[in-house]
N, CA, C and O atoms as a GROMACS GRO file, in nm:
protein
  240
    1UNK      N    1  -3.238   0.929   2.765
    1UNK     CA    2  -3.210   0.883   2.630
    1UNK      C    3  -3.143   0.746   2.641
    1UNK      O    4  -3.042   0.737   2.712
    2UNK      N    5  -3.191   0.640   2.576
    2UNK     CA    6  -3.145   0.520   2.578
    2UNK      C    7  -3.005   0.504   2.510
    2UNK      O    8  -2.910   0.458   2.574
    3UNK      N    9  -2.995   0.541   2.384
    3UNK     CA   10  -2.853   0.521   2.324
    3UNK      C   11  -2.834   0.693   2.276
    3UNK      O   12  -2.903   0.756   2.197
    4UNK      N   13  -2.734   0.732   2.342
    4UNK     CA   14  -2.671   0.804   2.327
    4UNK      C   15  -2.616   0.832   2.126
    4UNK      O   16  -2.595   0.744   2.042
    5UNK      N   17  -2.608   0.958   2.113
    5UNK     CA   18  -2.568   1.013   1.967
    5UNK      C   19  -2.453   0.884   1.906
    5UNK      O   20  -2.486   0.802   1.820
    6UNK      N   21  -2.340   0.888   1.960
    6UNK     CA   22  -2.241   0.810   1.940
    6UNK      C   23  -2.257   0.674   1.941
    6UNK      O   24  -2.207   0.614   1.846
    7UNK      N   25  -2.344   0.580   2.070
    7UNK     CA   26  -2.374   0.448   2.016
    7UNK      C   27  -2.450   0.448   1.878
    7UNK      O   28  -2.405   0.368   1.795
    8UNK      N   29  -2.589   0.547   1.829
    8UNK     CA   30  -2.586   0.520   1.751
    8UNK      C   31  -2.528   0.583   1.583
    8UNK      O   32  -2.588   0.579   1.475
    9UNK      N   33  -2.390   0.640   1.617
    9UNK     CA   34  -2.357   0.654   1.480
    9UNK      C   35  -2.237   0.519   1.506
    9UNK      O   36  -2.209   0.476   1.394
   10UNK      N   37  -2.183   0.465   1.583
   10UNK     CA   38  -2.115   0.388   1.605
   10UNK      C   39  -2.192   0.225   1.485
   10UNK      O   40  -2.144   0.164   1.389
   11UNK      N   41  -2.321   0.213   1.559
   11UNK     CA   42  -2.358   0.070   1.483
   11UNK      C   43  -2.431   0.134   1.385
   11UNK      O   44  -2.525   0.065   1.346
   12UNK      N   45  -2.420   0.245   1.330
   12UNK     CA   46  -2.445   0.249   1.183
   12UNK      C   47  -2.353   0.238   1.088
   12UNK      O   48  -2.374   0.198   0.973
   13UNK      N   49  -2.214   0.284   1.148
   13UNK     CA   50  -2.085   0.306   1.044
   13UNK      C   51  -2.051   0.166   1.069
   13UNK      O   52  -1.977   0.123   0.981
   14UNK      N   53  -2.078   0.084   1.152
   14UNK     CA   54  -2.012  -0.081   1.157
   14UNK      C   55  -2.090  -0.145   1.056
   14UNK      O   56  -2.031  -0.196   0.960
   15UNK      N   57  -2.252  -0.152   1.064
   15UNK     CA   58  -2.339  -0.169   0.915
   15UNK      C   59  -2.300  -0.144   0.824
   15UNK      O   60  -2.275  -0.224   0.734
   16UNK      N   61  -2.277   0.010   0.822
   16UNK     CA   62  -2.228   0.036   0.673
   16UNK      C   63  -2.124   0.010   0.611
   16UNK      O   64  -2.113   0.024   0.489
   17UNK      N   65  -2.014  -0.040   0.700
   17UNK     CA   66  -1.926  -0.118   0.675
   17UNK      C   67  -1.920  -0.243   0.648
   17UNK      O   68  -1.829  -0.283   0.576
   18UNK      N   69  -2.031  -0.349   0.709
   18UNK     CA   70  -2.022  -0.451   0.743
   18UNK      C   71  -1.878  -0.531   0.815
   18UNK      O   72  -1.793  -0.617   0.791
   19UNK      N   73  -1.920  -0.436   0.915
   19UNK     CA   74  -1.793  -0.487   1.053
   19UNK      C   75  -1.846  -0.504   1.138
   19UNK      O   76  -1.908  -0.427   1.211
   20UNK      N   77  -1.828  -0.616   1.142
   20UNK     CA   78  -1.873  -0.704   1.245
   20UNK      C   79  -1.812  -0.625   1.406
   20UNK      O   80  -1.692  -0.597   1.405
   21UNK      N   81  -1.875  -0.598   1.511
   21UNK     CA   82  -1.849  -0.514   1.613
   21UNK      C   83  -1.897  -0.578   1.738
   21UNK      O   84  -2.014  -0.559   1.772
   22UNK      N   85  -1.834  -0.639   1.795
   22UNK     CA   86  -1.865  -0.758   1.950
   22UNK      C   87  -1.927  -0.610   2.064
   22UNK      O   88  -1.912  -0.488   2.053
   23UNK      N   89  -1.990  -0.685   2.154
   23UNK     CA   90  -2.050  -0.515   2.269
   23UNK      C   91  -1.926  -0.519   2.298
   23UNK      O   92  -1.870  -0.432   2.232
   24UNK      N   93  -1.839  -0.585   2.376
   24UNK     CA   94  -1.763  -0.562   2.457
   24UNK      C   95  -1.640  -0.453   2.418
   24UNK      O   96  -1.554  -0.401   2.489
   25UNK      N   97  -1.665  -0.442   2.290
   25UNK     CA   98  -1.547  -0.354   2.223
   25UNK      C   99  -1.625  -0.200   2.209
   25UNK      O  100  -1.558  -0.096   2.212
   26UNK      N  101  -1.748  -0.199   2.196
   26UNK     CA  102  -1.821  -0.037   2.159
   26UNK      C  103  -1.775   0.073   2.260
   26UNK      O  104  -1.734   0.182   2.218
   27UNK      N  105  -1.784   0.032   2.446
   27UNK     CA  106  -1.711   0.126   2.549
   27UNK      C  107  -1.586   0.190   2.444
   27UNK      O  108  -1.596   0.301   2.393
   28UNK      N  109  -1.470   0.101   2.422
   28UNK     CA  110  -1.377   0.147   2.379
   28UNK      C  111  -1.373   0.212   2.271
   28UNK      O  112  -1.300   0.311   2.275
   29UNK      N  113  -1.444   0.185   2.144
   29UNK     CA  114  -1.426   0.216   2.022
   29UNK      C  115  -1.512   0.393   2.017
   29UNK      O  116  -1.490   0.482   1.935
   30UNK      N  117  -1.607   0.396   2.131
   30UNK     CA  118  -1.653   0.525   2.176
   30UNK      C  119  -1.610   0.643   2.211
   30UNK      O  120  -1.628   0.758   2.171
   31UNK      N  121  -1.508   0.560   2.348
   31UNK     CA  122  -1.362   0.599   2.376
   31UNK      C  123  -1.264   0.716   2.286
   31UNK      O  124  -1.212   0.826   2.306
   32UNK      N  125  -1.274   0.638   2.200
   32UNK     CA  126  -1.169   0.704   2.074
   32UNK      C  127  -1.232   0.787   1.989
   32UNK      O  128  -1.177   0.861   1.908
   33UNK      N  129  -1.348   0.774   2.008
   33UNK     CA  130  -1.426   0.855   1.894
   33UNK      C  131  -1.466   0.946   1.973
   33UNK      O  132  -1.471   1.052   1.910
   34UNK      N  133  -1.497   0.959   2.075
   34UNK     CA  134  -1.510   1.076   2.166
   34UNK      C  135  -1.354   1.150   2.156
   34UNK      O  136  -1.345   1.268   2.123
   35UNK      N  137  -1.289   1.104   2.173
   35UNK     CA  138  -1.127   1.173   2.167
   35UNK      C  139  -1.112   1.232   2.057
   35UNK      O  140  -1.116   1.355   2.051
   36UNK      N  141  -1.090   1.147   1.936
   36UNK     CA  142  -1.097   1.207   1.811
   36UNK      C  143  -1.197   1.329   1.783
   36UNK      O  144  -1.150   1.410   1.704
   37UNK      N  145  -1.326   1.360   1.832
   37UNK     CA  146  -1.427   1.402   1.764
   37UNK      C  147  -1.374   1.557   1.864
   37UNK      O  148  -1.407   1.660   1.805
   38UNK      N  149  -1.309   1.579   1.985
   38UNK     CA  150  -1.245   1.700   2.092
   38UNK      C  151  -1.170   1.727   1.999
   38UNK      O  152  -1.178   1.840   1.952
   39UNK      N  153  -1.056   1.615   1.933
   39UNK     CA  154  -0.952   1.713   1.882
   39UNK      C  155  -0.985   1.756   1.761
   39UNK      O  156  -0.938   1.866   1.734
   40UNK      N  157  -1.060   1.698   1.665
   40UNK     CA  158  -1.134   1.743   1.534
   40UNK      C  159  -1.204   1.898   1.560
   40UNK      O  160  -1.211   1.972   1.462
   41UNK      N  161  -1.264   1.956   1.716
   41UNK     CA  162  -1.291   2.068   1.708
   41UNK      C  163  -1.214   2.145   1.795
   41UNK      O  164  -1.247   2.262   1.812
   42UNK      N  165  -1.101   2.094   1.860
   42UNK     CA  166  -0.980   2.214   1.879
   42UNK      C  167  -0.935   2.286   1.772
   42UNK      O  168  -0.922   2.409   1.766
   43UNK      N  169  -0.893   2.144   1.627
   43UNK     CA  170  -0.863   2.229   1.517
   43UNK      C  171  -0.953   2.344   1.450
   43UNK      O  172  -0.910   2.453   1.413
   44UNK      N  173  -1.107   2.294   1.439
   44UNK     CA  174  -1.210   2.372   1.373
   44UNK      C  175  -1.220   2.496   1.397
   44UNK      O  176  -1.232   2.582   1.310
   45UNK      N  177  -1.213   2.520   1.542
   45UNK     CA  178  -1.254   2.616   1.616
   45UNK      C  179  -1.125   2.711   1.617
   45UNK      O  180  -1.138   2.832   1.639
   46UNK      N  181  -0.994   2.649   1.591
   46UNK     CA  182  -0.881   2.783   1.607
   46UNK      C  183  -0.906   2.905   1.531
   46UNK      O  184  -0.968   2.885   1.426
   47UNK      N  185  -0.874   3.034   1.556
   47UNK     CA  186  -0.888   3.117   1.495
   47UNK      C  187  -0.787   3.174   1.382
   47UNK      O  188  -0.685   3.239   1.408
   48UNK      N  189  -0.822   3.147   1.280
   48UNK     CA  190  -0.711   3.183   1.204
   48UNK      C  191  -0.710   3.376   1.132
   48UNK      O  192  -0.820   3.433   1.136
   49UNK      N  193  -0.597   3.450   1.079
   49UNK     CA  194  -0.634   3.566   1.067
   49UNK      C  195  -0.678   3.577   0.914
   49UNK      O  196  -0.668   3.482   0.836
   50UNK      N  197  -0.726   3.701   0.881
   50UNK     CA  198  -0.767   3.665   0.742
   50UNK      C  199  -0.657   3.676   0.613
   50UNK      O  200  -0.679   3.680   0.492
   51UNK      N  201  -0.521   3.679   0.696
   51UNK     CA  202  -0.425   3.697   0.535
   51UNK      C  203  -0.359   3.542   0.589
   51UNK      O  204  -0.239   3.545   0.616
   52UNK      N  205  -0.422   3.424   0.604
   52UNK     CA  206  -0.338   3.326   0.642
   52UNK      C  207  -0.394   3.261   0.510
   52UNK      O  208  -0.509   3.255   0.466
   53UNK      N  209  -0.254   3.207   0.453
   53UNK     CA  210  -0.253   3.100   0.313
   53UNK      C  211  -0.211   2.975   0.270
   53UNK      O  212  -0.097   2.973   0.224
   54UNK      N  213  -0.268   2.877   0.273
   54UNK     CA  214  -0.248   2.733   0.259
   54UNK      C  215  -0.092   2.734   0.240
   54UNK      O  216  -0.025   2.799   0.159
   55UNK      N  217  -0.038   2.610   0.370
   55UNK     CA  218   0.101   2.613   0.296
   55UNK      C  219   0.111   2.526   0.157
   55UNK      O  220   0.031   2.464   0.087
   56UNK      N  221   0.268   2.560   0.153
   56UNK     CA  222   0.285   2.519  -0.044
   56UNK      C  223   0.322   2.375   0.012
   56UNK      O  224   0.365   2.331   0.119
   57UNK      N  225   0.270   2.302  -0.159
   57UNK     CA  226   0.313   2.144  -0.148
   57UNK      C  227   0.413   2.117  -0.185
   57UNK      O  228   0.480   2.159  -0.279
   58UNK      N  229   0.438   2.003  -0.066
   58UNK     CA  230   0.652   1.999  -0.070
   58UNK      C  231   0.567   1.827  -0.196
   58UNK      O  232   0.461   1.764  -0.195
   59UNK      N  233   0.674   1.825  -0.267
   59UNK     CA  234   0.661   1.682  -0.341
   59UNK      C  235   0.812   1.609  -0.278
   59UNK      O  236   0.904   1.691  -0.275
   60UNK      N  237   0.840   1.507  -0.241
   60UNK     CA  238   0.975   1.395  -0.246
   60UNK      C  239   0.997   1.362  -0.391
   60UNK      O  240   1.087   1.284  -0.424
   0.00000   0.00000   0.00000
């Protein structure tokens, strides 16, 4: 496979942004989105029990 899943959601969300994105920065910006995208399914995946209930909203 030439470009990998992530290069190309990488230069689609920079398009769709119109952000401008140099190569030399994509390694890194991959980097993080690979990181981010592990801990996004540590949370997904925890098991929660079925009497667990949104905590309450604190207001300041």
């Amino acid at each position: 496979m030439a470009n990998p899943p992530l290069d190309d959601y990488i230069a689609a969300a920079a398009a769709a942004l119109d952000l401008p994105l140099e190569a030399a920065w994509v390694p890194s910006v991959k980097a993080n989105l690979d990181v981010s995208l592990r801990l996004a399914n540590l949370v997904a995946d925890f098991p929660l029990p079925d009497a667990a209930e949104p905590a309450p909203v604190f207001k300041a």
